[in-house]
N, C-alpha and C positions, 0 to 999 in steps of 0.2 A: 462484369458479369452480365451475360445478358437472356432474357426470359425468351422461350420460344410460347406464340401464342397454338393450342392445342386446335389440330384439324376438327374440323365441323362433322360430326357423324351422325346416325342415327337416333342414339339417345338424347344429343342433344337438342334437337327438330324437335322429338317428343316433349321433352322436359318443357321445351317454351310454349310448347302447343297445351299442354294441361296446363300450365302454369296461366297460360290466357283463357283459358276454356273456365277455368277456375274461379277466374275473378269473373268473369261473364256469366256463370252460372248462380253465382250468388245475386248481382243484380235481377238477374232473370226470376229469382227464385223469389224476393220480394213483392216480383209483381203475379206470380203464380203461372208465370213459363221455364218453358224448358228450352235447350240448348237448340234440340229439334225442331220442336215448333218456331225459337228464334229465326234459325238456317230456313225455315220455309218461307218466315213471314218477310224477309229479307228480300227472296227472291220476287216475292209480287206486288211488294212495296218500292218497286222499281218500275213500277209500271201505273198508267192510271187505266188501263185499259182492262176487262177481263182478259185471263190466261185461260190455256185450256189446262184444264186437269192433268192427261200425260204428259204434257211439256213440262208442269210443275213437279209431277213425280217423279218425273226424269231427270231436272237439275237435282232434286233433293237428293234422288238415287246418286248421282255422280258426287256431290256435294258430299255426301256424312258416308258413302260408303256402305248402304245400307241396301234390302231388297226392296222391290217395289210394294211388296204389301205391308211393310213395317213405313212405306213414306205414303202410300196410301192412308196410313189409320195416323199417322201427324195430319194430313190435311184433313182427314175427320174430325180428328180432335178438335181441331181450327173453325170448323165449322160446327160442331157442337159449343163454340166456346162466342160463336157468334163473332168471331173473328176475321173470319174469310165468311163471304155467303155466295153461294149456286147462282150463275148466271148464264142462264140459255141448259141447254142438254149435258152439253162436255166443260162448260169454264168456272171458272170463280176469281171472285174479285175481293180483294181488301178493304173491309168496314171498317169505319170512321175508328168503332172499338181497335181495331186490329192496327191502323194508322197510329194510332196515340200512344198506344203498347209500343211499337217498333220506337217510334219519335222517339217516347220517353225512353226507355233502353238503352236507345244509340246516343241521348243527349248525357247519361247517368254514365255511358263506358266511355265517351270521348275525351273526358279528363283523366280519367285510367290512362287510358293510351297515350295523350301526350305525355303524361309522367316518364313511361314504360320508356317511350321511345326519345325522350331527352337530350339533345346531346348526343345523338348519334349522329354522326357528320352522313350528308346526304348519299354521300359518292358509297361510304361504307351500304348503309341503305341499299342505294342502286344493285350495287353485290350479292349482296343478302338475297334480295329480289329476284335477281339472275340466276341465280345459284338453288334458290326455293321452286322457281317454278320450273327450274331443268328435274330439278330430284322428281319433281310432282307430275311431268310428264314421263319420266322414263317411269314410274312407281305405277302411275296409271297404262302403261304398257304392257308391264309384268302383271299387274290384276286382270287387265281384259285377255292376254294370255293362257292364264291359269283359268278362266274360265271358257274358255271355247272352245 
């Protein structure tokens, strides 16, 4: 008798996507952020330099899928939260607060994720990979489409 493994669809990209979103939001939620604010602090804690502002709005736009004035009022939030602070006219930069939040975060879901990802032989991985970021470009084709 033999099992066929079921093709990869839509639902199921979703399902593992909440189902990580999920567990990260609970982390997130202990220390009094959000998923948003996460995704933004992410992007400037990759850097030690200031960012400007519309480039940070812009990944975040591209990032969560969201308009510009709903990732405008996260980098607000961020900077009401003393998290990111204003540097020069147009930039902002990640504060030591904002540093320590992201560390602690990514240090509290990195044993999550090895668990998750266990045992999953790499080449599979690789696949998974290949296959994720083909969906996620043809997906982002069909969005900038629908809106132009």
């Amino acid at each position: 008798m033999t099992t066929t493994t079921p093709l990869l669809g839509p639902r199921d990209i979703a399902l593992a996507h909440y189902a990580g979103r999920a567990l990260l939001e609970k982390v997130l939620a202990r220390h009094g952020a959000t998923f948003q604010q996460s995704v933004t602090l992410r992007l400037v804690a990759g850097t030690d330099e200031p960012i400007e502002r519309e480039h940070l709005v812009d990944g975040v736009v591209g990032a969560l899928k969201i308009d510009a004035a709903e990732a405008h009022a996260v980098v607000d939030e961020l900077l009401a939260a003393e998290l990111l602070a204003d540097q020069e006219p147009s930039r902002v930069r990640i504060t030591d607060a904002g540093r320590e939040l992201y560390d602690t975060t990514s240090a509290e879901t990195a044993p999550i994720s090895a668990r998750i990802y266990a045992g999953i032989p790499t080449e599979d991985l690789a696949v998974a990979g290949r296959v994720l970021s083909l969906i996620t470009e043809r997906a982002n084709a069909e969005l900038s489409a629908m809106t132009e």
